[in-house]
C-alpha positions in Angstrom: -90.2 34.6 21.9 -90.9 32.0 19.1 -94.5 31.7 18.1 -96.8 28.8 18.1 -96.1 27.4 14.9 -92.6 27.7 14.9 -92.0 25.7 18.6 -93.9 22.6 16.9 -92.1 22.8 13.5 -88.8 22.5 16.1 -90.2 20.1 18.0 -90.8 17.9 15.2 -88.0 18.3 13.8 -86.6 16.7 17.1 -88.3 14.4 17.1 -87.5 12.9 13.9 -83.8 13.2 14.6 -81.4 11.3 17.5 -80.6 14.5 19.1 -81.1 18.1 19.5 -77.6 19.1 17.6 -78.7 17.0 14.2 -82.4 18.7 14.7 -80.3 22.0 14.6 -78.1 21.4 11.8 -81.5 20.1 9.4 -83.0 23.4 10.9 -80.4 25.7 10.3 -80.0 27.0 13.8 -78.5 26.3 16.8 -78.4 23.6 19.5 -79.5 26.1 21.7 -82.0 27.1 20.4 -84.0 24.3 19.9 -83.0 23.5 23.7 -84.8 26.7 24.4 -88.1 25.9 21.8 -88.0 22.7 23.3 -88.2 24.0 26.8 -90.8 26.8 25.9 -93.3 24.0 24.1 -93.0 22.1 27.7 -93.6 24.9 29.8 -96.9 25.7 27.6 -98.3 22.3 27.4 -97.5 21.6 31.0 -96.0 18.1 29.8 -92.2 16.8 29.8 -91.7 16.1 25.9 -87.7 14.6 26.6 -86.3 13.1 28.8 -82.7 14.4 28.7 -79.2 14.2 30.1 -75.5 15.6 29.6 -75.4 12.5 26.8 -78.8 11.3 25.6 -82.1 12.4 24.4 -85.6 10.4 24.3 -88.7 11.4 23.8 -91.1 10.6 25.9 -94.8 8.7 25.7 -96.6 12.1 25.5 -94.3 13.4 23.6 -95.0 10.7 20.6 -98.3 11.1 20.8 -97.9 15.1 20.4 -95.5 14.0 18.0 -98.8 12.7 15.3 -101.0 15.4 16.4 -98.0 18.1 15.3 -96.7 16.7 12.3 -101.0 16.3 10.9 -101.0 20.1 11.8 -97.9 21.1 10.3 -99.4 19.1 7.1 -102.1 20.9 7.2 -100.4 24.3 8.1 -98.1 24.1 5.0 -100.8 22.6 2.5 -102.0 25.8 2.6 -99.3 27.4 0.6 -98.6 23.9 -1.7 -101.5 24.0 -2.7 -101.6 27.8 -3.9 -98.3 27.1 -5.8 -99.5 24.3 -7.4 -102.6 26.2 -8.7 -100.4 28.6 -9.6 -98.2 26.4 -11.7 -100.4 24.2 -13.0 -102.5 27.1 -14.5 -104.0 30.6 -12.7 -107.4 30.1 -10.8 -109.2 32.5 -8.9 -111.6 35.9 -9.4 -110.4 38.9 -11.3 -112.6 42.0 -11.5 -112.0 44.3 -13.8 -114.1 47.5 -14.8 -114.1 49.5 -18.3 -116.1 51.9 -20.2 -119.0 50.5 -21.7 -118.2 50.5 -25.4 -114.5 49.7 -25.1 -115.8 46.6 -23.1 -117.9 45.3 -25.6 -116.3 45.6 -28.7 -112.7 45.4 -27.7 -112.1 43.9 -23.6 -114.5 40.7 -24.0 -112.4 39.6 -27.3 -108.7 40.2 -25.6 -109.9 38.1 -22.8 -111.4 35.5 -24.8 -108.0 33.9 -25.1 -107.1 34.0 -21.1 -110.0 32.2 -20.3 -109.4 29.3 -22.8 -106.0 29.0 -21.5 -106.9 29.0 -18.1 -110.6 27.4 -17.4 -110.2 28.4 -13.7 -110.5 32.0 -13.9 -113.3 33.5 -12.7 -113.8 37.1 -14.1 -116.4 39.5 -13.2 -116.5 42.6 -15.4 -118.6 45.7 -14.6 -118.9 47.9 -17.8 -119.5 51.8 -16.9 -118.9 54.8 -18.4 -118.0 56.5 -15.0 -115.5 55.7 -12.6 -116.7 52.0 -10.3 -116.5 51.8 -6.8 -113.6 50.0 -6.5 -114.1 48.8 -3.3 -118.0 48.0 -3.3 -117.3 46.7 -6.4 -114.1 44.6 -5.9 -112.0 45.8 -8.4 -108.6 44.4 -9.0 -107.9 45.7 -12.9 -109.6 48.8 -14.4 -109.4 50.5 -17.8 -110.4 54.0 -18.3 -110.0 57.4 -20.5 -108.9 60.5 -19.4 -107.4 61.1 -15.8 -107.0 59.1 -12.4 -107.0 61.4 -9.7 -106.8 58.7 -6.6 -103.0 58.7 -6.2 -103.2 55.1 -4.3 -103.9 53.4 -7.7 -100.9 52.1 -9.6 -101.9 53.5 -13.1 -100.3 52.6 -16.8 -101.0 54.5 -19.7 -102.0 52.0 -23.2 -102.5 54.6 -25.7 -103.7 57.7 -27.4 -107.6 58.6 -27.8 -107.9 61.2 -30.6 -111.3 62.6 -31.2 -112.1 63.5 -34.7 -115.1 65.0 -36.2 -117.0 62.3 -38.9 -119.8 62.3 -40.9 -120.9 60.5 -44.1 -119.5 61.3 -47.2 -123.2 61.4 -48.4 -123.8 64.0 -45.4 -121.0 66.1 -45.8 -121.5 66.4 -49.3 -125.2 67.3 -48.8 -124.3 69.9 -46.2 -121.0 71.1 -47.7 -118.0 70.1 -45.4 -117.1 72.7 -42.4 -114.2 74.6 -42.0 -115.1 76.5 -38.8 -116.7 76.1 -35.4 -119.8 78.4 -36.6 -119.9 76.7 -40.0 -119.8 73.2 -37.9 -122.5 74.5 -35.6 -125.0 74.9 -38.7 -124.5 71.4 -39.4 -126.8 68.3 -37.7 -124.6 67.4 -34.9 -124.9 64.6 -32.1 -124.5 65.6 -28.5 -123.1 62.8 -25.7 -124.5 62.9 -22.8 -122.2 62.4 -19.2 -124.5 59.7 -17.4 -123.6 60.9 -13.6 -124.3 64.4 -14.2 -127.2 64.4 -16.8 -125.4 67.5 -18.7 -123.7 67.0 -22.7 -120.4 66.6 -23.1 -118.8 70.1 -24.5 -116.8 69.0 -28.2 -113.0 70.3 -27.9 -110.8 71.5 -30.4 -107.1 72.6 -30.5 -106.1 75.5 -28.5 -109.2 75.7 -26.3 -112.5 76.3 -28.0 -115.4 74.2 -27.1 -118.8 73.8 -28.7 -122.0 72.9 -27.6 -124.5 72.0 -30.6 -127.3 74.6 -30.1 -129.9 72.4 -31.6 -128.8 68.7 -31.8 -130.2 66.1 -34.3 -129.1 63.6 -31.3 -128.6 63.9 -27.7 -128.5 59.9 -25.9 -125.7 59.1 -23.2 -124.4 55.7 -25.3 -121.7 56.2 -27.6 -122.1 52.8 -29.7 -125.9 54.7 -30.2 -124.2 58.2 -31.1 -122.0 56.3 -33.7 -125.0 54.1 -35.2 -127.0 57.6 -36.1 -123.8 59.1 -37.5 -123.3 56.2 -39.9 -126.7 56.1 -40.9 -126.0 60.0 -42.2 -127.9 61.8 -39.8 -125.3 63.9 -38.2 -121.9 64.6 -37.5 -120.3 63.5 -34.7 -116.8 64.1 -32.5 -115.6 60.2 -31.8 -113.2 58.4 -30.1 -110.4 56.7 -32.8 -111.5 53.7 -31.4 -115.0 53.9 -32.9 -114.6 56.3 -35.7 -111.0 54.3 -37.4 -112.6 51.1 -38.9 -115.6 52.9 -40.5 -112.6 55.8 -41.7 -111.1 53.1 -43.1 -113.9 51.9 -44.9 -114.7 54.6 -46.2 -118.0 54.6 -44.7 -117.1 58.0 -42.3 -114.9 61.0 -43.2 -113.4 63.0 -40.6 -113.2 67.3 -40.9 -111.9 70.3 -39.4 -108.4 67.7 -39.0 -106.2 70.6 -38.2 -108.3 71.3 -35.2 -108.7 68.2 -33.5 -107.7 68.7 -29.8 -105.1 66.9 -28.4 -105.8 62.9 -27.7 -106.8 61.5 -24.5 -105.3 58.7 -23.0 -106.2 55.3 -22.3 -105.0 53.7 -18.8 -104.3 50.6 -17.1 -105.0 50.3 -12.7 -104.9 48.6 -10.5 -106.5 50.0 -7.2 -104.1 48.5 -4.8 -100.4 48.9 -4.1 -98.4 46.2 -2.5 -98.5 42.4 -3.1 -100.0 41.5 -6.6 -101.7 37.3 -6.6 -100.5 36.1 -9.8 -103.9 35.7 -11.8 -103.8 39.5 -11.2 -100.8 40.1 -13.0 -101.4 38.1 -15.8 -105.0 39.4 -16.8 -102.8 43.2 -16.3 -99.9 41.9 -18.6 -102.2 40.7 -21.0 -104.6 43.7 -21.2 -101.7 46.3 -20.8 -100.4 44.1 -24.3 -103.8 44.2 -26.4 -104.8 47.5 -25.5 -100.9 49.3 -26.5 -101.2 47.2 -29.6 -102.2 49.7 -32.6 -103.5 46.3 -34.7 -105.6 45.1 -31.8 -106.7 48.6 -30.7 -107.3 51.7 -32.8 -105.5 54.9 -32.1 -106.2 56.9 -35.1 
């Protein structure tokens, strides 16, 4: 049975044309089966819409007048999706929300969408900077960049890049305090300590091959790591960082990095999306261009 919608988009179509055959051929089907739409439009309005024979077709009075009504609804009806394609040509339009880490947020997602946003006025972005994972659906998330692992198999995932962690201090520091070669000669040094803001306890710093280390007696514990990297350039202690933070200030010259043949193994960097399926356009252009910056080694450090 044809729907609704589709019995007044043949009916119009019928009633622009001389004749149910030449409504068929513009339509694309057959004679019969506007006959039929025809006839299942009447029987649902309880009105005569043609008056037919074996040679000739009008439309009634009613039938006119149903005529304007149908064809203001159509309009209306496919407006609907003109008018998304137009946005959609003309330039993107419409809310993206995209979650990230705190730090990589600030100093690196705000700049790479600068550019979007100049190019396309009519995007409405809502970011939500946290260090754990956001609510996707409280939090309508469409895009999300995170480190590590995603263990929600729903999301369609991408990884950007590597995240090495190296060990930095000052050369001023590790010239003072002589520079480590050893987890117990590190553990005598003034070390920072991160700590993980959902569960309250420090993040363990990782080496190659397994071994861990938790500072006995930290010169620092705080849960920001933009505030963990401030107090290790200011030569108060050594700290394990993300490439990300640590490779400008390495480059510098300002931070040196030790104990290089033990550096674990680098963490990735990823790209979601929390929902399979259909993707609306502005969606897929603020992924494309995020999935660009953030695999680009001059736009985002990977050590």
């Amino acid at each position: 049975m044809l729907n609704r919608m589709e019995m007044i988009r043949i009916f119009c179509s019928a009633a622009d044309c001389s004749n149910f055959r030449e409504a068929a051929t513009r339509l694309g089907v057959s004679p019969q089966a506007v006959t039929r739409a025809i006839k299942a439009l009447e029987e649902e309005l309880g009105e005569i819409l043609f008056h037919r024979n074996t040679r000739q077709v009008h439309i009634t009075a009613f039938g006119e007048a149903y005529a304007v009504r149908a064809r203001q609804t159509l309009e209306g009806f496919d407006s609907l999706f003109r008018g998304h394609r137009a946005d959609t040509e003309s330039g993107f339009s419409g809310r993206v929300g995209i979650t990230a880490p705190q730090a990589i947020g600030k100093r690196f997602l705000v700049g790479f969408l600068q550019p979007l946003l100049k190019r396309h006025p009519h995007l409405q972005l809502t970011l939500r900077l946290e260090d754990e994972i956001t609510d996707a659906v409280d939090a309508q998330i469409d895009i999300g960049i995170r480190i590590g692992s995603l263990r929600d198999s729903r999301y369609v995932a991408r990884t950007l890049a590597p995240v090495p962690l190296q060990v930095v201090a000052t050369p001023e520091l590790i010239a003072t305090t002589g520079s480590p070669r050893t987890l117990a000669e590190l553990q005598q040094r003034p070390l920072s300590v991160l700590i993980d803001r959902k569960s309250g306890r420090p993040w363990p710093w990782t080496f190659a091959d397994g071994p861990s280390l938790l500072p006995a007696n930290p010169a620092l514990t705080c849960d920001d790591p933009e505030a963990e990297l401030e107090v290790v350039l200011a030569g108060l202690a050594y700290g394990q960082l993300p490439a990300y933070l640590a490779q400008p200030h390495l480059e510098s010259g300002r931070l040196q990095a030790v104990m290089t043949q033990q550096a674990p193994a680098p963490w990735q960097l990823f790209i979601y999306r929390p929902q399979q399926g259909p993707v609306s356009p502005r969606v897929r252009l603020v992924f494309d261009h995020l999935r660009a910056c953030f695999s680009d080694p001059a736009q985002f450090p990977q050590g």
